[in-house]
N, C-alpha and C positions, 0 to 999 in steps of 0.2 A: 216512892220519893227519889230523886234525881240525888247524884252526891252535891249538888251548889246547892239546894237546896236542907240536906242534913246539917247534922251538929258535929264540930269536929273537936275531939274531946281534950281538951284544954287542963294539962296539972295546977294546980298553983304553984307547983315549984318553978313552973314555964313562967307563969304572971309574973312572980318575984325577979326570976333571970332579968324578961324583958326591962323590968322598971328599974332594974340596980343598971344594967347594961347599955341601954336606949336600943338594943338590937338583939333581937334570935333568928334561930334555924329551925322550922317546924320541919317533920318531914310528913309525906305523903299527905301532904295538905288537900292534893289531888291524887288518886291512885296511877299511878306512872304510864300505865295504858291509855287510859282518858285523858291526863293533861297531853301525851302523844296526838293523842286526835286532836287537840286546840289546837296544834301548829298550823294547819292549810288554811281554815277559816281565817285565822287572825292573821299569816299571811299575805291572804288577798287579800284583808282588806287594806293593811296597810299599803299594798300595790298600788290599789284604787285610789288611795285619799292620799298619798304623801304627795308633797311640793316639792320638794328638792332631789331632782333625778339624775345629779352631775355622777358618774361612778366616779368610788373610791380618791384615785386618784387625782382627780380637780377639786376635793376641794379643801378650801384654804385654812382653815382654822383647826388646832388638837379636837375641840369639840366636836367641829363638822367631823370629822374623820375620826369619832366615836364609834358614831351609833348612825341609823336610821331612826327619824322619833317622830312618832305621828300621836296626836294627844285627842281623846273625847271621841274613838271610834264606833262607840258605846250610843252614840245618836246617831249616827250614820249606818249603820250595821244591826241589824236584831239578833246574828249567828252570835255579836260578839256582848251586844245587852245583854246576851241571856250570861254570857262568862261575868262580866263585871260588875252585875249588881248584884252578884250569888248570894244569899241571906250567910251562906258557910263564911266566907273573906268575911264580912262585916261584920258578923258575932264575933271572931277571932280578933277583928282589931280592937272594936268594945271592949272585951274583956283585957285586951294585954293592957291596954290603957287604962282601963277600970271606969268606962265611962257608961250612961244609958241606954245610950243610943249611938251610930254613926250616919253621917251623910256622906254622899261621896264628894271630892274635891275635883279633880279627874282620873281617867282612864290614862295610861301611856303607855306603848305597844314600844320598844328598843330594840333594833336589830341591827347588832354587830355582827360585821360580814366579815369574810374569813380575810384574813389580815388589818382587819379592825383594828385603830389605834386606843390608847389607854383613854379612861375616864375619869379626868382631873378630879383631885379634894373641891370637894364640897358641899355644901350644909344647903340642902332642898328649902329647907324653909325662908331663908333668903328673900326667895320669888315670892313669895304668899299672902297675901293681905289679911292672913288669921291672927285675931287679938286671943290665941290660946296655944297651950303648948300640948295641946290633946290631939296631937297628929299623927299622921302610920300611913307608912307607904308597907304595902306587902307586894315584894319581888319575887314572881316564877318564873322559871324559866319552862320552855314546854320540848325543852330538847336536855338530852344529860348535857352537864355544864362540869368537866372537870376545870383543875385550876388553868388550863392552856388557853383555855375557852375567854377567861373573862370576867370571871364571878366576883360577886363585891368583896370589898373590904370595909371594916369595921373600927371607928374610934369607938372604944369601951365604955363607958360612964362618961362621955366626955359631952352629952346633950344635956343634964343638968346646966352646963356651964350658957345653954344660950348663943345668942349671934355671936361669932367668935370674930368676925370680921364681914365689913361691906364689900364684898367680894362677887361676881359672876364666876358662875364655872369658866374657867381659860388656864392658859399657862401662868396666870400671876396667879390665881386660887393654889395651883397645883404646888407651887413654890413654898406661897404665904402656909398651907400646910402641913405640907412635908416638914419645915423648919419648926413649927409651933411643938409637931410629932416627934421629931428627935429632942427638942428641947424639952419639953416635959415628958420625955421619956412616954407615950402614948403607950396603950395596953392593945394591942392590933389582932381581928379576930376577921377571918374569910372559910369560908366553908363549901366543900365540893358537891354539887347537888346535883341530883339526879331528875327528870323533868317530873314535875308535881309536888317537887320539894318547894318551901318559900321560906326567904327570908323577910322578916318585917321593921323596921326599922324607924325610928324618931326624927321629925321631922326636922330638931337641931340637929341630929348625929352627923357627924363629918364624916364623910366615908368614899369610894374612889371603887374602880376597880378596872384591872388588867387589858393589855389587849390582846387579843384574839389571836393566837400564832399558828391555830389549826387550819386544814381546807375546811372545816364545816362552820355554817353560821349558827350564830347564838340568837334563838327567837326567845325572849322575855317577854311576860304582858306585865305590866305594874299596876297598881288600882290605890289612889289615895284618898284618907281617909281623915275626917276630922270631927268630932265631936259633936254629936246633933245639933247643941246650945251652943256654939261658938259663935263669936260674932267677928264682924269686919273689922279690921284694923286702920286707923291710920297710915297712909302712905309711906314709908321708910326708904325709898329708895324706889331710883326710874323703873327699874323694872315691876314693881308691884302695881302700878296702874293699869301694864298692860295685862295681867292677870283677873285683875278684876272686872276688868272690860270682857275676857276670854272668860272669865271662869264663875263668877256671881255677876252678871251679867243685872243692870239695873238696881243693885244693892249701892250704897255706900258706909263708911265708916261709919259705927255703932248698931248697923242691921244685924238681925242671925243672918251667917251664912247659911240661905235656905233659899237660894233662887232658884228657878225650874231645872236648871243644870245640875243639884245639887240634892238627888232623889234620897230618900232617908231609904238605909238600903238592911239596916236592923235598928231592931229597937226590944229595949225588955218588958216593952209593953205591948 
């Protein structure tokens, strides 16, 4: 049996962390040699499939000048199917969430190049047309990630709280919660990972992370994840129809999110 395909053995003190925190730090989710080898595949393939090939320097927005972000490489690619729908991710989100089942939502491959600018506050689920708060994104990275690198940052219990604002990632998100963060005093948690390490995180958690001041680039695959039985939500905002057109593809409001995009990737049945 392949390690994506094993059981990765999950405490319940870990379960409790997650649900009090809306975030952890698993380590060696992948064995740090093996997630090493993920880098070239998912590499090329983001090579092959990315749209936007301005370098660094042209382009115009804090966001553009993130990351490199290519989403759903996972159809296009079989080297990288076989990473993203690993039975190992989708038991670990199941369970930190405490749900039966998960499907996937998307894949998203992030590659901050070396002088990488920062990755404004904000709450992923934003974007999302799920009527549930049974979501998880699990962040690897497949290259060691100290803090020079990039690595996220963490608002602590603060996904209980929900949409904290109608915001896109930009410099107004970046603003709107850095201010919210000093005002209520936020409990802020970021962690130095080594590649195979993940963190996994709630789909309301607000969370940010650094830029990149070394010569090496930071390869990240991310995998999201939402609770088998979820369904569509009503539209909340411009940006979630284009989601649903991208990502439940022929679904509307009140269907399970269960479109062919959207492969049930565990289950405890």
């Amino acid at each position: 049996m392949s390690t994506l395909d094993s059981t990765y053995p999950l405490a319940e003190k870990q379960i409790a962390r997650y649900q009090r925190d809306g975030h952890i730090v698993l380590r060696e989710v992948l064995p740090r040699a093996e997630a090493l080898g993920w880098r070239a595949p998912i590499e090329t393939a983001v090579e092959t499939w990315r749209r936007d090939r301005r370098p660094l320097g042209e382009r115009e927005t804090t966001y553009g000048r993130a990351f490199v972000q290519v989403t759903n490489l996972w159809k296009v690619d079989e080297k990288v199917r076989q990473f993203a729908l690993a039975r190992r991710f989708g038991r670990i989100a199941a369970e930190l969430m405490g749900v039966d089942g998960v499907r996937m939502y998307h894949d998203q491959a992030l590659i901050k190049e070396a002088g990488g600018g920062h990755t404004p506050w904000h709450q992923d689920q934003f974007y999302w047309p799920i009527a549930s708060d049974k979501t998880i994104t699990m962040w690897m990275p497949l290259v060691d990630c100290p803090g020079e690198m990039g690595p996220m940052v963490f608002a602590s219990r603060q996904d209980k709280r929900g949409s904290r604002a109608q915001l896109a990632i930009s410099d107004n998100s970046a603003a709107y919660f850095t201010k919210l963060a000093r005002d209520e005093a936020w409990d802020l948690a970021t962690y130095e990972l080594l590649a195979g390490d993940a963190t996994f995180h709630s789909g309301w958690a607000p969370h940010r992370a650094t830029g990149n001041t070394t010569k090496e680039t930071r390869v990240v695959m991310t995998i999201i994840f939402h609770a088998a039985d979820a369904k569509v939500s009503e539209m909340q905002n411009e940006f979630q129809p284009k989601d649903l057109e991208a990502f439940f593809p022929g679904l509307k409001p009140g269907d399970v999110a269960a479109s062919p995009l959207n492969p049930l990737v565990w289950s405890r049945s």
